[in-house]
C-alpha positions in Angstrom: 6.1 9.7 -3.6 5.9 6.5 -5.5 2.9 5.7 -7.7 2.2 1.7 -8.3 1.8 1.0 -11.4 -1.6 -1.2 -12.3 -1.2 -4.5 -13.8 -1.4 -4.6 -17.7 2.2 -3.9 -20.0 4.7 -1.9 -18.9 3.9 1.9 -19.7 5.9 4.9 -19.8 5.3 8.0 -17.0 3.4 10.8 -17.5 3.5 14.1 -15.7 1.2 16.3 -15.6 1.8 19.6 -17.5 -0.3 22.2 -15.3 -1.2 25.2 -16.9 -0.4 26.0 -20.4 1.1 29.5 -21.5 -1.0 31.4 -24.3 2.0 30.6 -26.7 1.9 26.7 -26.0 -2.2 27.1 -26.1 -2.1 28.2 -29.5 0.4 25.5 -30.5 -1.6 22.8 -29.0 -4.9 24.8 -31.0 -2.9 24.7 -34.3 -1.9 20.9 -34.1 -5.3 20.0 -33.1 -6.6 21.5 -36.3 -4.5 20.2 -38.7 -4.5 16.7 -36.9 -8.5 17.4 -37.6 -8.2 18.6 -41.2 -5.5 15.7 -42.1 -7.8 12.9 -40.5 -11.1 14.5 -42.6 -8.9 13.8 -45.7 -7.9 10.7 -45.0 -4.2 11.4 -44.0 -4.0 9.7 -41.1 -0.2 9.3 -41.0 -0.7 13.1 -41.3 -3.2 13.5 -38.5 -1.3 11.3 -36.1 2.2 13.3 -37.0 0.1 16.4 -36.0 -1.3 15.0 -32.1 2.5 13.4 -31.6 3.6 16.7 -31.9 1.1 17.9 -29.1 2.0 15.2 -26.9 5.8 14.7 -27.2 5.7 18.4 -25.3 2.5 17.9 -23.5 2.5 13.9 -22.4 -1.1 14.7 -20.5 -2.6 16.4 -23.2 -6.1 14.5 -23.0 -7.6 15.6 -26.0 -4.7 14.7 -28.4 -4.2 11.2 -27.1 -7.7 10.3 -27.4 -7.1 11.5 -31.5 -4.4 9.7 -31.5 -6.7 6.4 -30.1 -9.7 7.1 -32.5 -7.0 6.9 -35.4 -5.0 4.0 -34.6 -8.4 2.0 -34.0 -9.5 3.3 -37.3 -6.5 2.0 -39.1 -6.7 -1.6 -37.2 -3.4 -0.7 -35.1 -5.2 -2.0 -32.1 -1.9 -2.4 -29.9 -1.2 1.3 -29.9 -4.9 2.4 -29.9 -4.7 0.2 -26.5 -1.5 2.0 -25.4 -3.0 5.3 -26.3 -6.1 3.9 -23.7 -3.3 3.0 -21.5 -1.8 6.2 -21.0 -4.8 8.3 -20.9 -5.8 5.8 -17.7 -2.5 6.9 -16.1 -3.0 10.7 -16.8 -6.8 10.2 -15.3 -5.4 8.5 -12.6 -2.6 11.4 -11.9 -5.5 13.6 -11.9 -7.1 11.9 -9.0 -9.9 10.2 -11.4 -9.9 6.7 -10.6 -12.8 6.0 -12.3 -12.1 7.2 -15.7 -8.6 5.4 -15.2 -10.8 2.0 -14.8 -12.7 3.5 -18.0 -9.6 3.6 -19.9 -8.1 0.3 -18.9 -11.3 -1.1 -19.8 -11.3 0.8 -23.4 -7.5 -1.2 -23.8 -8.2 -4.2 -23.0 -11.1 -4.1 -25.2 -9.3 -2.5 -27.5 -6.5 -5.3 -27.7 -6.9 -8.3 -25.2 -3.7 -9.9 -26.2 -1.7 -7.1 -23.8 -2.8 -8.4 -21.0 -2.2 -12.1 -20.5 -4.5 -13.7 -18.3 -3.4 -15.6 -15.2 -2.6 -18.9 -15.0 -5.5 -21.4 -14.8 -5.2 -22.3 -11.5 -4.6 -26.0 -10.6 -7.3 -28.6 -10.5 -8.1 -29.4 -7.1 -7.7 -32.8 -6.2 -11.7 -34.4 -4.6 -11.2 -36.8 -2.1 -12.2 -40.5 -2.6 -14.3 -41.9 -0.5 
């Protein structure tokens, strides 16, 4: 089944992950953590090394892309903070939540207008003269 993808930039797919293992639970805890720790200190670069590892194996993995927003906003990347927004609207939509996808979209192009170009004025209409 095909899913159409919503207007805004072009976005990678996400699958959803299903249920986690105890093994990849605790890896997922750990990262978290340390992301946590690293941001309190003010190693972002740190933090956000710590929620890409979460989500390079779990691409759905909620909770680490909205860390992963929170510190690119913070640190004024506002096109991957947007992308970050982005992504978590495709996984909300995946997961049958069409609202919180409209939330997200919302939250990116808030975040960073300049991804999504507007339309093209339309023409000036032409009044008759009478």
């Amino acid at each position: 089944m095909a899913l159409s993808t919503p207007p805004g930039p072009a976005r990678s797919r996400v699958a959803l992950s299903g249920v986690l293992s105890r093994e990849d639970e605790e890896f997922v805890l750990e990262h978290l953590q340390e992301g946590r720790v690293f941001g309190k200190y003010g190693l972002s670069d740190k933090a956000a090394e710590e929620f890409e590892a979460i989500v390079s194996r779990f691409p759905d993995h909620v909770e680490a892309r909205t860390e992963l927003r929170e510190l690119f906003k913070a640190k004024g990347a506002t096109k991957s903070a947007a992308e970050q927004s982005l992504m978590l609207a495709e996984i909300a939509r995946l997961k049958g939540d069409s609202a919180g996808a409209g939330k997200h979209e919302a939250d990116a192009k808030e975040i960073c207008p300049e991804l999504f170009p507007s339309a093209a004025p339309a023409p000036p209409t032409s009044t008759p003269v009478a």
